[in-house]
N, C-alpha and C positions, 0 to 999 in steps of 0.2 A: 237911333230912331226907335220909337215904342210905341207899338200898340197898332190897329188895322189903320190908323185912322193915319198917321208916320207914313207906313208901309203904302197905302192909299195913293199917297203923295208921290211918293217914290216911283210907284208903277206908273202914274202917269208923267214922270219925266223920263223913264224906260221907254213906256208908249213912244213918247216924239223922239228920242233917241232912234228904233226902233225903223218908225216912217220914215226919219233923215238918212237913217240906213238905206232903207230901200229905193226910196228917191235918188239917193246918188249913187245905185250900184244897179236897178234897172234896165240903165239907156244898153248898157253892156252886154244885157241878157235879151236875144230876140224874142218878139212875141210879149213880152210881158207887159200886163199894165195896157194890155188892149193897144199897145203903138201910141203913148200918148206922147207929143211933146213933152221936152224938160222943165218946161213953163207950167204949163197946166199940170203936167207930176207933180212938180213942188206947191203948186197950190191948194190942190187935191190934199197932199200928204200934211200940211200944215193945217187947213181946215177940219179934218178926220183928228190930230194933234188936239185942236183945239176942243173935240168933243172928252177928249181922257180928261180933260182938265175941269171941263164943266164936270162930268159923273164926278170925280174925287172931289169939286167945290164944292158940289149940289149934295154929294153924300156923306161929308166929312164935316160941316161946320151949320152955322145957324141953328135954330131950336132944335131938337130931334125929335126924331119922327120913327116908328117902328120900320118903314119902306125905306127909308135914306139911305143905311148900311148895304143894302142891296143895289146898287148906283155902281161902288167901287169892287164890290163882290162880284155883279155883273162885267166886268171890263174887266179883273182877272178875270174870270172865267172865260173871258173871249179872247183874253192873251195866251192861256193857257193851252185852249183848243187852237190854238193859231201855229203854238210851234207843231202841233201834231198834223196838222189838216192848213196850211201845205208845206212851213220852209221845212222839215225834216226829208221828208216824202220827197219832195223837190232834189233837195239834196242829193239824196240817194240815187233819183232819176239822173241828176247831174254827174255822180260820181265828184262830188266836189263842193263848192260854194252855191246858194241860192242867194237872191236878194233876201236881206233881214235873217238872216241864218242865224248872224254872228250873237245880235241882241234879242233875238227871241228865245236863243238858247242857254244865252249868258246873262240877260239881265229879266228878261218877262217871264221866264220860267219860275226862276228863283223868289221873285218877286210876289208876282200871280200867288204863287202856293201860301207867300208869308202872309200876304194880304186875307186871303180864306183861314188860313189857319187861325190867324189874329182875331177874325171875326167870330169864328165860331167859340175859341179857347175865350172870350172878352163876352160872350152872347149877346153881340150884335143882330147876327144872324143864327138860327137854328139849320141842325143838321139837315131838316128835314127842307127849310129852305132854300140850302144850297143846294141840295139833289136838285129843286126846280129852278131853278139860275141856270143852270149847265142846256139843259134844251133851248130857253131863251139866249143864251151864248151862242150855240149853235146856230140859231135864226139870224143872230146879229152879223154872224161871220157869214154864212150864210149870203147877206146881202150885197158882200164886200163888189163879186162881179157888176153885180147889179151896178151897183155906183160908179164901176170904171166903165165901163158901158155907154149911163147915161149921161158919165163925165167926156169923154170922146164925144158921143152924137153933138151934145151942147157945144163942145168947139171944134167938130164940121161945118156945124151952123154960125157959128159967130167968132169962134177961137182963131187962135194960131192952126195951122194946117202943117204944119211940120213936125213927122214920125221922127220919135227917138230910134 
């Protein structure tokens, strides 16, 4: 594989590796994931999947665009910050395994980096625009409760009703 645009790719089949991780090692861990059903986890987690895949379509292919590199730039960068803020930290708190440990540390770590690296060594992206990527990563990850939050209330109201 060569070049950010390869690497791109890669991370976001790490991404859904990543989710499928967490989704199936979850229900395990109390608390987590806001008590969502197995159901609605795995749909959640394959919807969010299917956003890594849109940013690396949207950002890897068709005419180019000076913003487009920053699509895939941005999603490493929120993989990146991911393993940091929470599976390590979690980890540690655990004394052991978190959900998504295994591949954020073994495939979206490694990945993420090759992905940035690529970009900037190819000038996709300049340095100065990664520095601004990384706060916007933040905001993304950021939103993650948000989402499990408004994905629980949505199936009080209408979903399945049974805690993982």
């Amino acid at each position: 594989m060569t070049g950010w645009r390869g690497w791109s790719w890669a991370l976001a089949g790490a991404f859904a590796l990543h989710n499928a991780e967490e989704a199936l090692t979850m229900p395990r861990f109390p608390g987590t994931a806001g008590r969502l059903d197995q159901a609605t986890l795995n749909r959640l987690m394959t919807a969010i999947s299917a956003l890594g895949v849109a940013a690396a379509a949207a950002g890897t292919t068709g005419r180019p665009t000076p913003w487009k590199p920053y699509l895939p730039a941005g999603m490493a960068g929120v993989m990146l910050l991911n393993v940091a803020l929470p599976h390590v930290p979690a980890a540690v708190v655990a004394r052991g395994y978190a959900p998504g440990l295994v591949t954020a540390v073994g495939l979206n770590l490694p990945i993420g980096l090759a992905v940035l690296r690529g970009a900037v060594r190819e000038g996709a992206i300049t340095r100065r625009g990664l520095r601004r990527t990384m706060p916007v990563a933040l905001g993304v990850l950021a939103c993650a409760p948000l989402i499990v939050a408004a994905t629980r209330a949505a199936t009080r109201t209408g979903g399945s009703r049974r805690p993982i």
